[in-house]
MDTraj code that builds the backbone (N, CA, C; nanometers):
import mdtraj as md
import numpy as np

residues = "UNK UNK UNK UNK UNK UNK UNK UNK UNK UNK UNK UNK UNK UNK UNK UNK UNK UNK UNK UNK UNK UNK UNK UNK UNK UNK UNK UNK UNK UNK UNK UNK UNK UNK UNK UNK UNK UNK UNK UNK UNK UNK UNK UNK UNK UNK UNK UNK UNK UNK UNK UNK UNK UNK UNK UNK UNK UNK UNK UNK UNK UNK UNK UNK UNK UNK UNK UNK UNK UNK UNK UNK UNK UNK UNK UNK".split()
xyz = np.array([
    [0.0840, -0.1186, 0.0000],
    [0.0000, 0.0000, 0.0000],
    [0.0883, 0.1248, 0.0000],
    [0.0374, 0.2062, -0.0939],
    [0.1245, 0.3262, -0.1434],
    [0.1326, 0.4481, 0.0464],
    [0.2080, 0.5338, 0.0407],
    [0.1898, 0.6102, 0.1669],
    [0.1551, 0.7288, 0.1188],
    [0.0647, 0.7481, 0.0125],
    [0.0284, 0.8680, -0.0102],
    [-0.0518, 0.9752, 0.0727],
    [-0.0569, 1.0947, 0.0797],
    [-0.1064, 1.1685, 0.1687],
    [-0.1643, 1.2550, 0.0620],
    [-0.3388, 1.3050, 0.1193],
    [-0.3946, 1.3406, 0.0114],
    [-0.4406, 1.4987, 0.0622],
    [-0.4561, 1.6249, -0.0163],
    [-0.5472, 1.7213, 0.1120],
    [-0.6506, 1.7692, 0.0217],
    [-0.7303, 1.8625, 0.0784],
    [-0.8996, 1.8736, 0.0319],
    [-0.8361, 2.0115, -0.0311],
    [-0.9343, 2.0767, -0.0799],
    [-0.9168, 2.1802, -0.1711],
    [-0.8985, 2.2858, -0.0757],
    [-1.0017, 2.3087, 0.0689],
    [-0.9515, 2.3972, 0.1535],
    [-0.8312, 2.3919, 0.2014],
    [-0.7686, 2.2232, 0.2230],
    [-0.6260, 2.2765, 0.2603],
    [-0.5033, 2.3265, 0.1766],
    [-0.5294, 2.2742, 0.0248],
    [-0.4429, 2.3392, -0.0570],
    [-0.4292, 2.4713, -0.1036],
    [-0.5893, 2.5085, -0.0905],
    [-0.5722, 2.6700, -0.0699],
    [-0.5094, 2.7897, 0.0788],
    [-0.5556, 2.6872, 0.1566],
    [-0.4081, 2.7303, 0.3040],
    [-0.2693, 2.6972, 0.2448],
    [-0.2608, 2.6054, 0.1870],
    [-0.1338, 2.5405, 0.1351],
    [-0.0596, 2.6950, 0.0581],
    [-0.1015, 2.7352, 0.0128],
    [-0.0778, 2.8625, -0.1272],
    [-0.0967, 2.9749, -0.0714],
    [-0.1369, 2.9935, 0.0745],
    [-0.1654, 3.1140, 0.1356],
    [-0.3035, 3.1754, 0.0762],
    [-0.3815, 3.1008, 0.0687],
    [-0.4901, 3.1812, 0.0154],
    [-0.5174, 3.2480, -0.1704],
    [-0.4138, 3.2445, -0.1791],
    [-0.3821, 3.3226, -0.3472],
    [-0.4157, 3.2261, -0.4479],
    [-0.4926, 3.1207, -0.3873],
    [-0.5260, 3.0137, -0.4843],
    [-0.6212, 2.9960, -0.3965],
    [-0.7950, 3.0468, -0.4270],
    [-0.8842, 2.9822, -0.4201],
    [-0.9551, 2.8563, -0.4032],
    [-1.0495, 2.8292, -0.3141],
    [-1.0951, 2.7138, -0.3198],
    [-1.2318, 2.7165, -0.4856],
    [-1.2615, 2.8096, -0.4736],
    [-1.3223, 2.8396, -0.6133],
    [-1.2444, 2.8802, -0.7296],
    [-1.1121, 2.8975, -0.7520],
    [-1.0447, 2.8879, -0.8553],
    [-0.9720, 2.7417, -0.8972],
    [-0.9648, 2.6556, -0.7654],
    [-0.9778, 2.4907, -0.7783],
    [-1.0899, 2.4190, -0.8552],
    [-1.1587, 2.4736, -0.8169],
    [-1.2908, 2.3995, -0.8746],
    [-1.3380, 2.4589, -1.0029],
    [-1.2840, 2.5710, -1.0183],
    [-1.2905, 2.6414, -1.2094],
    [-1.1600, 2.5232, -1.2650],
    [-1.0611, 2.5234, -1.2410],
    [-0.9319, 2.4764, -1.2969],
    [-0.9818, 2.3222, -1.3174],
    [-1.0788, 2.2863, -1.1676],
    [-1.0880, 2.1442, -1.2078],
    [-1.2000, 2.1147, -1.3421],
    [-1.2751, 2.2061, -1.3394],
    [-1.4218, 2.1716, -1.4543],
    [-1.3203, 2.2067, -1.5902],
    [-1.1835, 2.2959, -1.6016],
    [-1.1118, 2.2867, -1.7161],
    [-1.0242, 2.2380, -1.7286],
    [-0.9781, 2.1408, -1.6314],
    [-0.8580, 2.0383, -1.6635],
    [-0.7558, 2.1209, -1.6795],
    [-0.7232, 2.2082, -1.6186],
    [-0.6041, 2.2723, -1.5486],
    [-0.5755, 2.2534, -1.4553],
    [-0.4556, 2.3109, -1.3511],
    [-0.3987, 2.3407, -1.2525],
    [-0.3732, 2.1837, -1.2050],
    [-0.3393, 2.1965, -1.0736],
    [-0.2634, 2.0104, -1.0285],
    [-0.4128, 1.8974, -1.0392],
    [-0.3212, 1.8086, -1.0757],
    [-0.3908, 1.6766, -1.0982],
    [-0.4436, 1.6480, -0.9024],
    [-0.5687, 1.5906, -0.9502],
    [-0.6623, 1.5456, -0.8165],
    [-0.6859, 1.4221, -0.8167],
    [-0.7550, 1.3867, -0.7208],
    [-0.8197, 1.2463, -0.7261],
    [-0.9856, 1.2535, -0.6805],
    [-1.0554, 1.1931, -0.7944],
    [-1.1938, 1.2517, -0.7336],
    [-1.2952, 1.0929, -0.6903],
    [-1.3133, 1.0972, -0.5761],
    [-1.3626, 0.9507, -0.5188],
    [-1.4930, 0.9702, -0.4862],
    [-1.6231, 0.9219, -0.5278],
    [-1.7997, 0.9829, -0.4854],
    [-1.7778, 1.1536, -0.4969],
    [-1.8418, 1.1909, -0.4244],
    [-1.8166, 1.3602, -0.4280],
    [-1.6984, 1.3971, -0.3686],
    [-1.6055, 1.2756, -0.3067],
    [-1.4617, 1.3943, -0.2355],
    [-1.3481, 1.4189, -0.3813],
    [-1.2907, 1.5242, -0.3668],
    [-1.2123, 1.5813, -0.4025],
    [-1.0829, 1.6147, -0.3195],
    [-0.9773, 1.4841, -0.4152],
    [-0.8510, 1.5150, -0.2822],
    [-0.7200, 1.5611, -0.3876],
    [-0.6243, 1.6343, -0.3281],
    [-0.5197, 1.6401, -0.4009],
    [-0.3826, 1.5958, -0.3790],
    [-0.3120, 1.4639, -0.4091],
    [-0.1932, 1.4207, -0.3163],
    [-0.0911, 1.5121, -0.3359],
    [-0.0576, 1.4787, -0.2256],
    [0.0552, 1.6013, -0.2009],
    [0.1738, 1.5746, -0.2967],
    [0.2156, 1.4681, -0.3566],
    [0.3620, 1.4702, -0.4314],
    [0.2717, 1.5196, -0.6026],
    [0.1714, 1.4967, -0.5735],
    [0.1562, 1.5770, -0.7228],
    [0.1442, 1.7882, -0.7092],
    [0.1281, 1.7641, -0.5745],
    [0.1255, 1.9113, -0.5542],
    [0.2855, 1.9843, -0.5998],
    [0.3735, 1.8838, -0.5113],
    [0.4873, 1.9203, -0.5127],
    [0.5409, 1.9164, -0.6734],
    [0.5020, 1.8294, -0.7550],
    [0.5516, 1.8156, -0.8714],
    [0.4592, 1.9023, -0.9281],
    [0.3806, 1.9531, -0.9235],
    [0.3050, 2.1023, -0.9605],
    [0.3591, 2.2114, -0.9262],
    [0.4152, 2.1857, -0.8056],
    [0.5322, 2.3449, -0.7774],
    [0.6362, 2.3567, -0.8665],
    [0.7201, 2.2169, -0.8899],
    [0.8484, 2.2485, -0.9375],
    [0.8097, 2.2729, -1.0846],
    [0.7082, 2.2623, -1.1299],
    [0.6314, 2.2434, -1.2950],
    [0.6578, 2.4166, -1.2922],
    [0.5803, 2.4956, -1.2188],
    [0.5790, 2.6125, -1.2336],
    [0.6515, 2.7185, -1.1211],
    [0.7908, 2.6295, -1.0924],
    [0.9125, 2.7211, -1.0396],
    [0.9554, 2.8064, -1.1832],
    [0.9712, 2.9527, -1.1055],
    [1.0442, 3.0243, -1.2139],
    [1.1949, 3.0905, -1.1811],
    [1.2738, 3.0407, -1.2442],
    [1.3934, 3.0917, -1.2563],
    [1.4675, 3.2211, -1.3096],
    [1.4954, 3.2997, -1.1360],
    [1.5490, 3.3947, -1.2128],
    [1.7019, 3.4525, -1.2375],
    [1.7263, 3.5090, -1.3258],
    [1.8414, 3.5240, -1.3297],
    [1.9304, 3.6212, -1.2920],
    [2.0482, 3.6316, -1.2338],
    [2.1389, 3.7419, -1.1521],
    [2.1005, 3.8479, -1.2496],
    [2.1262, 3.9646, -1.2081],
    [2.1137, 4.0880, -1.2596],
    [2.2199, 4.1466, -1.3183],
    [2.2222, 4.1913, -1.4317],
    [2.3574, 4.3068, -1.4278],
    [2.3832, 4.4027, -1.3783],
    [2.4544, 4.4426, -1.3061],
    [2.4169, 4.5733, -1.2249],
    [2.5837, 4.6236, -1.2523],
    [2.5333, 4.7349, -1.3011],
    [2.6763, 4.8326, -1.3699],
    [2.7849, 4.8566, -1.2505],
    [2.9005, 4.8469, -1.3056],
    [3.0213, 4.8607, -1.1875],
    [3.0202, 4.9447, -1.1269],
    [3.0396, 4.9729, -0.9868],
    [2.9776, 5.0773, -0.9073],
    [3.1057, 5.1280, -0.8665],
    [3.1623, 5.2617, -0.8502],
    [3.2798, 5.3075, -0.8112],
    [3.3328, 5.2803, -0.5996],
    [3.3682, 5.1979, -0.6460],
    [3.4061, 5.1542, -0.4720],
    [3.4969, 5.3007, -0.4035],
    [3.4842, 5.3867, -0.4982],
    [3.6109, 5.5101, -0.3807],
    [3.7327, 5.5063, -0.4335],
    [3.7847, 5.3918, -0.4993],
    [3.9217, 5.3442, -0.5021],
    [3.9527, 5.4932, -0.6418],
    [4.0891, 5.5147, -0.6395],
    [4.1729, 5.5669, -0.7408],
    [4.2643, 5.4861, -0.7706],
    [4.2710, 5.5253, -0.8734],
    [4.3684, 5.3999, -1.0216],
    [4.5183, 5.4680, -1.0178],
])
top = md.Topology()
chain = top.add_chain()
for i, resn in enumerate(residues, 1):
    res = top.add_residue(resn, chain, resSeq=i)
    for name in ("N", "CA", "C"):
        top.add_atom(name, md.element.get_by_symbol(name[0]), res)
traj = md.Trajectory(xyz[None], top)
């Protein structure tokens, strides 16, 4: 038996701080967007390693900055 751990749509929206709806779950789910679920009678669960592999899906990478040489004081 797998050790999966599953959470409800309210906790994945605590999960995200709120900035992800429990009603923008349930739009994403009627369009087959956002993380993959598991839907069993009426529950709606979301395991957590697909969450996590939903984070790293939409990690964004950013890159160092150029930031112009700045005069430290020094004379040449």
């Amino acid at each position: 038996m797998s050790d999966n751990k599953f959470l409800t749509a309210e906790e994945v929206s605590e999960r995200y701080r709120g900035s992800v709806s429990v009603g923008t779950l349930r739009n994403w789910r009627a369009m087959r967007i956002g993380p993959t679920f598991v839907k069993i009678g009426k529950a709606v669960l979301y395991p957590t390693n697909e969450l996590d592999a939903w984070d790293q899906k939409n990690t964004v990478s950013c890159r160092a900055s150029k930031r112009p040489n700045v005069d430290d004081g020094k004379e040449a």
